[in-house]
N, C-alpha and C positions, 0 to 999 in steps of 0.2 A: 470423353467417350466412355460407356459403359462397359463393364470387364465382363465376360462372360462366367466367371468365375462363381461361388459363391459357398456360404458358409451358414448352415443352419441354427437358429438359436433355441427352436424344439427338433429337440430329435427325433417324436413321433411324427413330423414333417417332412425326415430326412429323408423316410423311404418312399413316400408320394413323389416325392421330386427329383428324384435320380433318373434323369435322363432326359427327364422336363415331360415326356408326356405318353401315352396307356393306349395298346391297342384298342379300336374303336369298342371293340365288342365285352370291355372289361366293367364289370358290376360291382365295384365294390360296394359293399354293409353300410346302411346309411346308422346313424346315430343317433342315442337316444339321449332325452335330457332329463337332468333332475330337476328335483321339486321340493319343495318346503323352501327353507333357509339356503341347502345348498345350490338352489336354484338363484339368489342372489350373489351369489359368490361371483365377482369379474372374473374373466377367464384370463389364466396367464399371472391373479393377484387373490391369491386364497384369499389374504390377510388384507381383503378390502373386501365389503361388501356394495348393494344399490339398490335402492327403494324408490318406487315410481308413487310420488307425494301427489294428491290437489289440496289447495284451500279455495276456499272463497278468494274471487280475485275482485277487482274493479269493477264499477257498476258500469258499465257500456248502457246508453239508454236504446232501449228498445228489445236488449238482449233478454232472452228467456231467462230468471235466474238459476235457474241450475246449471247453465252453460256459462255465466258469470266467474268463471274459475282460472286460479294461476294453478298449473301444474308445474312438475321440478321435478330430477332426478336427484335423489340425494343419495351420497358418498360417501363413507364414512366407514372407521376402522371397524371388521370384523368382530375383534376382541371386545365392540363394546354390547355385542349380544343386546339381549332388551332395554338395556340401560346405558344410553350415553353420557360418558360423563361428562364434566367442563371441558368449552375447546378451547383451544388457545388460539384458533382463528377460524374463521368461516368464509369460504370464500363465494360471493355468489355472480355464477357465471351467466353470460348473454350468447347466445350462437349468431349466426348472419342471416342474411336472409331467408335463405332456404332450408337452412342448417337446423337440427336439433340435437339431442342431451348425445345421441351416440355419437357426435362428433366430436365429443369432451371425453367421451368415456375411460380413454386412458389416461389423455393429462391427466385427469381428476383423478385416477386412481393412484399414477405418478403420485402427484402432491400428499396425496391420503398417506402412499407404505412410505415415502420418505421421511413425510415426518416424521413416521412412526419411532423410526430407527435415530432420531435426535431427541436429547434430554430437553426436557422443561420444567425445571423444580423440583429435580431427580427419578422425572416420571417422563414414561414416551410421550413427546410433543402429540398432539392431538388438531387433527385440523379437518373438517366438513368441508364439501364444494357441493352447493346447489344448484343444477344448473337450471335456468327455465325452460319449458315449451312454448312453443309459438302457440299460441291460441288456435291457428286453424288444425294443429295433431288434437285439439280437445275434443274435433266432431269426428274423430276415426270412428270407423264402428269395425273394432277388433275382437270382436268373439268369436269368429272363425279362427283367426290366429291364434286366439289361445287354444281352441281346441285343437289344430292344426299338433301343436308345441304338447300340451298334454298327453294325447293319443299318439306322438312318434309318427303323422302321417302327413308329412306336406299337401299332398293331393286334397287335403279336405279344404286349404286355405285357397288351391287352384281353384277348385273345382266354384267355390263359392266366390271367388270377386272376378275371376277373368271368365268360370264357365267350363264344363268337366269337355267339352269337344275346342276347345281353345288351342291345343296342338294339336299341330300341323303334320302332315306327312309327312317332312321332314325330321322331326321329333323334337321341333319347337315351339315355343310358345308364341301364339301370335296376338292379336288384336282382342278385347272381351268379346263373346258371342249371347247371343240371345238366353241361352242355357244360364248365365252367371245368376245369383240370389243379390248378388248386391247393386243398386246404382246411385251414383253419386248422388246430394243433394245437390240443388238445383241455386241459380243467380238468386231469383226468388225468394227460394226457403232463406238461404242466409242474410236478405238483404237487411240484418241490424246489424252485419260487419262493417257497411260505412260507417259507423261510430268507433271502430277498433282501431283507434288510432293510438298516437303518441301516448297521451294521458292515460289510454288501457292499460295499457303497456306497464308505464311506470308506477302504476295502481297495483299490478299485479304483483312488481317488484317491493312496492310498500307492503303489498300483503304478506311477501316471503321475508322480507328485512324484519316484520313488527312479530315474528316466532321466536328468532334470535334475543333472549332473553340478556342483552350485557350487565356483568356486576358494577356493582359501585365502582368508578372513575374507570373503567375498562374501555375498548376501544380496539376490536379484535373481527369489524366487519369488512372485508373487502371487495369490488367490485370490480366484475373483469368483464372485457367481450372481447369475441373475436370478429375479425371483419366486419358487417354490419352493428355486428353488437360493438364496435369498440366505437364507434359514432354514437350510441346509443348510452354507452358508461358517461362521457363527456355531456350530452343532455341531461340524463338525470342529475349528474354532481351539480351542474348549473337550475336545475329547477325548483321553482317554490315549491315545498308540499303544502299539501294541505294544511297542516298542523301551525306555516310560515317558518318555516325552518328550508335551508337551502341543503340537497339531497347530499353535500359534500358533507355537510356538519355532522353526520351519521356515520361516516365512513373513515375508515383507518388506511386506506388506499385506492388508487386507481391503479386498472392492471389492462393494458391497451395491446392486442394480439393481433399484427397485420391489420389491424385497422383501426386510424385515428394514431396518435391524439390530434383535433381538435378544436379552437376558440372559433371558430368559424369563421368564415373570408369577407363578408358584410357587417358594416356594424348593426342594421336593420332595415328588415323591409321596406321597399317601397310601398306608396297607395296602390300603384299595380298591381304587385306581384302579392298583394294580400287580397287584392281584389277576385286574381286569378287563382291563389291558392282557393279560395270560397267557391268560385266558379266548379273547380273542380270537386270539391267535397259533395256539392248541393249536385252534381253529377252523379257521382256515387250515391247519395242519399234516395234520390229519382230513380234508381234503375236503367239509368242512359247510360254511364258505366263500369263494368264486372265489378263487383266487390271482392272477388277474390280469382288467384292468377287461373288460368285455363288453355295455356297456351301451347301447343305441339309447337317444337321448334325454336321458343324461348332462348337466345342468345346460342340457340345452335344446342340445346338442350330440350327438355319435357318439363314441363309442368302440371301441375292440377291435380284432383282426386283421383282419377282413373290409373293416370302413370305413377302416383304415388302408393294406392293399392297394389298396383304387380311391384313395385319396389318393395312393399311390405312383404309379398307374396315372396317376393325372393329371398328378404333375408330369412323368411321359414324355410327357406331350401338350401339356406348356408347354414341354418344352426342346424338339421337334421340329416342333411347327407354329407359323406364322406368327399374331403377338398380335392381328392383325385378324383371322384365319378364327372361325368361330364355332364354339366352345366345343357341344362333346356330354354334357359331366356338369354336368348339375342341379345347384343348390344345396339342393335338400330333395328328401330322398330320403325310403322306407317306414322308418317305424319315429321317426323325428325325432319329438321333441315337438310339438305343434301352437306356432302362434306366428302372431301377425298379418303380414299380408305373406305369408303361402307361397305362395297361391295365384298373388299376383305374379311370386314367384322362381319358379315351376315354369312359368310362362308366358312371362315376359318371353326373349327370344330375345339373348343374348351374344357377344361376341368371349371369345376364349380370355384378354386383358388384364381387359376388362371383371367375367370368372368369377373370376380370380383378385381384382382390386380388391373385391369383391362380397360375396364369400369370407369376406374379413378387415376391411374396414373400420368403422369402430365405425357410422356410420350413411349406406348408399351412397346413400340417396335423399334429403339432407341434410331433418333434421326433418319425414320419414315416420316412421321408425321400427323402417325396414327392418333387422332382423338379428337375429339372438340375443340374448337376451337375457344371455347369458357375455360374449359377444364384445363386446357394448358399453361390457363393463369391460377387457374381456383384449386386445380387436383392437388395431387401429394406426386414425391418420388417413391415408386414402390417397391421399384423390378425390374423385369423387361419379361415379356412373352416370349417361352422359348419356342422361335420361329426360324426356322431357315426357306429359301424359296424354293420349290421344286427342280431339278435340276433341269437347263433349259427354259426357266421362266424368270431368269432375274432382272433379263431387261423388260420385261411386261408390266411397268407401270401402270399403275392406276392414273396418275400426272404423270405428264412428260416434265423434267427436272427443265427450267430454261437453264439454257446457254451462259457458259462461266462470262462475269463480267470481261469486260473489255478496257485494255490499257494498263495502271498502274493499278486500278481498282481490284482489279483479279488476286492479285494477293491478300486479301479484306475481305473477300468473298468468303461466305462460308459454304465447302460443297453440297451443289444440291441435291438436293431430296430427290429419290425414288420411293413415294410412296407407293404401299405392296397394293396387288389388285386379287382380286379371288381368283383369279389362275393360278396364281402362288403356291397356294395353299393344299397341302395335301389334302384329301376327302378323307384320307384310310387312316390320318392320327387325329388321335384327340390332343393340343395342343397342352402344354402345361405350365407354368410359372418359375422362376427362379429370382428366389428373393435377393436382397441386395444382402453383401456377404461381409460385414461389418468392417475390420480396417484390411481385412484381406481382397476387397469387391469392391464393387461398387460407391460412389460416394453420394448416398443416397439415406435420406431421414428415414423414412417409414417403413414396412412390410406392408403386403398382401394381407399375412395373416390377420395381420391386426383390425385392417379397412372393415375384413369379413366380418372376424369375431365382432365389430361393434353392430357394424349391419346386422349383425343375426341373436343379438342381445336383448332381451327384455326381459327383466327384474321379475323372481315370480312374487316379490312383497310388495304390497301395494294396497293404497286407503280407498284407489279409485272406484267407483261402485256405476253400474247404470242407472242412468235415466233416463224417461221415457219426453219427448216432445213432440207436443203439436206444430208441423212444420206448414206454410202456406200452399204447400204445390204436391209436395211427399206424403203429407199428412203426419200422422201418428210413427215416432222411429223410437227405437231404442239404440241409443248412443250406451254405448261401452267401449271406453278409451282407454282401458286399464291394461294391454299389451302395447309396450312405450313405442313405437312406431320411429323409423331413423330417416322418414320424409314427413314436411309438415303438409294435408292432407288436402289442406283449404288454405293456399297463403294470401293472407289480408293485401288488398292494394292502398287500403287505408295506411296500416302502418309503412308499407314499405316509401307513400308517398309522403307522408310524415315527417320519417326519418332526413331525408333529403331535406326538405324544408325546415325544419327544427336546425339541424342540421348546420344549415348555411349561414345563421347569422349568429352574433357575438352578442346582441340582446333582442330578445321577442316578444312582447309583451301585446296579447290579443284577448280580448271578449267579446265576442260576436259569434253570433248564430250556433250557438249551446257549445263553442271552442272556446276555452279559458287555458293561456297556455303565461307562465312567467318564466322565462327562464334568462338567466346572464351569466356568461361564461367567465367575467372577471368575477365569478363568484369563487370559481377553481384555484384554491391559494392556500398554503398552508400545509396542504398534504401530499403525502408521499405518489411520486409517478416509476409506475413500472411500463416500457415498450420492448417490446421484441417485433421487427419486423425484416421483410425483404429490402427495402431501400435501406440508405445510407444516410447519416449526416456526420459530418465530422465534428469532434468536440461532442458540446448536447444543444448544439443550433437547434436539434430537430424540438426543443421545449419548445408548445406555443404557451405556454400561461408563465407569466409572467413575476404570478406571485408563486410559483412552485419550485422551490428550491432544491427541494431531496428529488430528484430522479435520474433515472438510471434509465439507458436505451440496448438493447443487445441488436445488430445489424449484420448488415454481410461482411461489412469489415472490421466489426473487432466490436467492445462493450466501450462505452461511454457514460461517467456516470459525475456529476457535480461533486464541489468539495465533501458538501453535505450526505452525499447520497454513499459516498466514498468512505467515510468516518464511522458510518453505523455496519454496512457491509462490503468492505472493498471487494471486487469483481478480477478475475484475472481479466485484464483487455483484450488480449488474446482470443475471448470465447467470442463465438462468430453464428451467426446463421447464414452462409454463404452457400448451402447447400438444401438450403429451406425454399420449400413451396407454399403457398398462401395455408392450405388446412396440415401441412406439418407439424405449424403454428400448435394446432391442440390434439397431433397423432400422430404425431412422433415414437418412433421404438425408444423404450431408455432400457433396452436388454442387456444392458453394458453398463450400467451406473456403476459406476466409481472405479471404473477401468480405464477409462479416456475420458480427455477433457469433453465439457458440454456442448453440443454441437457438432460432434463429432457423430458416427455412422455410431446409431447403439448408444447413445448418449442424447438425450432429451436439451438443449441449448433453454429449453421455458422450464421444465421441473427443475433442471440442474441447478439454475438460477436463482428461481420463484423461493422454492419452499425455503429459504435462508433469510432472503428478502423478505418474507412473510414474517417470518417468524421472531422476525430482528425489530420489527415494527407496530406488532401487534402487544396492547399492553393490558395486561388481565383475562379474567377468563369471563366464556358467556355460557350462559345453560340452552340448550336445543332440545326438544320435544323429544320424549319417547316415543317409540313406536305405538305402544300402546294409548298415549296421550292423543296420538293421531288417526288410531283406528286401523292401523295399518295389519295385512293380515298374509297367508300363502295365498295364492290363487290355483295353484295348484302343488 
């Protein structure tokens, strides 16, 4: 059970959240942001900065080449101003499916000040995390948003993707209306994203891998995902490149985050099931179908362009207004699946902190029940919504809790749920957040503030530039995707079906109908495994590769790590993730490093671990592009 208690790690926080929440009619000072250099500064990590990179990515046939591109957020110490020097490692990250670079944005910055603060050659360790974009954030068209972030005025980024009469009489934001300037592209316009498959993908990763310049017998690249992307680290290390080199032989580690490792569960395809894979490609190719997600409702969730522009919209109302004014975007919008608790969430009245916590935590009203039902696997621990029910409405459930089991079973039973229903809820407060209170509160990985601050983040240095495209249905657009967006815009069903397929077998070896794919999993051997995940194995049963001797697993019950793995960095066993939720994994508080063990509340269980492991394995240095070598520039 959750304590109600709690303990602030900023104390500009402390006075927004004393008492959890603000007479309705309270207006605090919305906030302004800077610009140049100190516009990339992470918040929370002076001594890190972030630059929103593209290169030339993969040639997808059919794609426009100027949409041909890998984008990546790159992370990297402050101190190294225009000139980075040698790193002692680079790590380049993968997100999940839905996921992008802000869902890294603290690990990475973890990794980045940590090392800072360790020797390498009587000099601060040095270490870069790239993370990618999904391809589909490359067609955002964010030049409202930056203006929005420029000029200090959220309303310019409303007014243009949802529509300036879009709230409600309420004083919420509801549905786009006719008024909005912007509208999605179309099934149509994108159809050369059926080609945006696997191969794109790990093109684009060649193209971020072939910057990293290593020295002479060096060996200081590593490759990580989370979730979908940790399915996705294990493909590549098993694929031929182009060059006939297998994607492992480049790489000084695998680094697998709640998802994977691995070798696949088939040894390979049947004639069927390649049959059917094709079947479905030359569907997408046709226009029979979507190339990319659009779906209200999605696992109990949103998807698509539209709901991923008011998510963009939002996080310019989290980096611009103050975390105690109250929040105008709803957490259940038209079109969401039904789910118990809406009526609460569409009623209960928010701080801009509290929407964000709300948002994302796997259950805000601790043992209501309150959220998605995705998010309860996918979300983070944050906090809890400071809620109490009206006095006279506690038995007003929105669910009626069944009936305690029967017999000996009743003691197993966990008590049930009274999810809260909008009677509950006062109309006259704006409700507020109470973060989890480190070893004094709650036993909970993440904050609020953090979820926010990464939502409401985008780098103002960046190489990315508009371009103009002829689209089939839109016509003439200018794409400008140079404000980093923390939903991807347009997600591919190519790759996401891909991935799955890839995926499932232990060798794949296809040419057929412009798909050229080699990949074999007993290619994975030799090199070092890093897992940190929610499940369990005891020992390191959970290695599936067989030639991989150095690895190391951090779980919910303790670390596990081979003789091998043991000798270069031994691990306290002790360190656990038994308080980890699926995106903890890479948004974790480490507000507490090296006050408590890792994994503990305020203690990062993946940076606490990582950067040592990194660093213990990584041999020589590599040179990485200047900014200036990149073209990289302020935006504002």
């Amino acid at each position: 059970m959750r304590s109600t208690t709690s303990r602030f790690a900023a104390a500009g926080l402390a006075a927004i959240l004393l008492a959890g929440s603000l007479p309705a009619d309270a207006a605090p000072a919305a906030r302004t942001l800077p610009g140049g250099d100190a516009g990339s500064r992470v918040p929370g990590y002076p001594d890190v900065m972030a630059e929103y990179i593209q290169l030339p990515g993969g040639k997808a046939p059919g794609t426009p080449a100027s949409l041909n591109t890998a984008s990546f957020l790159r992370v990297r110490p402050a101190a190294d101003g225009a000139r980075p020097g040698p790193a002692n490692a680079v790590i380049v990250g993968l997100p999940g499916f839905s996921s992008t670079p802000p869902h890294w944005l603290f690990l990475a910055s973890q990794m980045v000040s940590r090392a800072s603060k360790e020797s390498c050659g009587n000099q601060p360790c040095r270490v870069e995390v790239w993370v990618l974009q999904r391809r589909g954030a490359n067609l955002a068209e964010t030049e409202a948003l930056t203006e929005a972030r420029r000029k200090g005025d959220p309303a310019l980024a409303l007014n243009h993707y949802l529509g300036a009469d879009s709230i409600g009489p309420n004083g919420q934001v509801g549905s786009p209306t006719a008024s909005a300037k912007w509208k999605p592209l179309t099934q149509t316009d994108l159809a050369f994203m059926a080609d945006w498959g696997f191969e794109t993908y790990a093109a684009d990763v060649d193209a971020m891998i072939g910057r990293i310049r290593e020295r002479s017998g060096a060996r200081n690249i590593f490759l990580a995902g989370h979730s979908q992307g940790g399915g996705f680290v294990a493909n590549y290390a098993a694929r031929k490149r182009p060059d006939g080199r297998r994607g492992v032989e480049g790489l000084a580690g695998l680094i697998f985050l709640d998802g994977g490792p691995s070798a696949g569960v088939q040894p390979e395809p049947t004639a069927a099931e390649l049959d059917a894979y094709f079947t479905r490609v030359s569907a997408l190719r046709s226009g029979k179908d979507r190339v990319y997600t659009d779906a209200n409702g999605l696992l109990g969730a949103i998807a698509g362009p539209a709901s991923a522009a008011s998510q963009s919209v939002t996080g310019v109302y989290y980096a611009l207004s103050d975390p105690s004014a109250e929040a105008i975007f709803p957490l259940r919008v038209a079109g969401m699946a039904p789910a118990p608790g809406d009526d609460f969430l569409k009623t209960a009245r928010m701080t801009w902190l509290a929407r964000a916590g709300a948002s994302f935590d796997t259950d805000p009203v601790p043992g209501g029940g309150v959220q998605m039902q995705i998010l309860q696997f996918l979300g983070q621990g944050l906090g809890r919504l400071d809620f109490t029910p009206m006095p006279g409405t506690e038995d007003r459930c929105d669910r009626t809790p069944p009936p305690p089991a029967a017999g000996p079973m009743r003691a197993l039973a966990p008590p049930p749920k009274c999810v809260p229903s909008g009677a509950m809820a006062d109309p006259g407060r704006v409700h507020g957040w109470i973060e989890p209170g480190g070893a004094s509160g709650p036993k909970e990985a993440g904050r609020a503030e953090l979820w926010m601050n990464a939502q409401a983040f985008a780098p103002t240095r960046s190489n990315i530039r508009p371009v103009t495209v002829s689209f089939a249905e839109s016509g003439r657009r200018r794409i400008d995707a140079s404000d980093m967006v923390a939903s991807n815009w347009y997600p591919s069903e190519r790759w996401d079906f891909d991935a799955g397929f890839v995926g499932r077998y232990k060798t794949l070896k296809v040419d057929r109908d412009g798909v050229k794919l080699d990949v074999d999993k007993a290619a994975i051997a030799g090199v070092p495994v890093y897992v940190a995940r929610q499940g369990f194995t005891q020992g390191v049963s959970g290695n599936p590769f067989p030639g991989v001797k150095d690895y190391t697993e951090v779980n919910k019950t303790g670390t596990w790590q081979t003789p091998e793995a043991k000798a270069i960095s031994p691990l306290d066993p002790a360190i656990n993730a038994a308080i980890y939720f699926h995106t903890d994994f890479v948004g974790a508080d480490d507000s507490r490093a090296g006050q408590a063990r890792p994994g503990e509340p305020g203690v990062s269980a993946v940076s606490g671990t990582l950067v040592d492991w990194v660093l213990k394995r990584a041999k020589g240095l590599a040179d990485t592009p200047s900014p200036a070598a990149l073209g990289v520039r302020a935006r504002y």
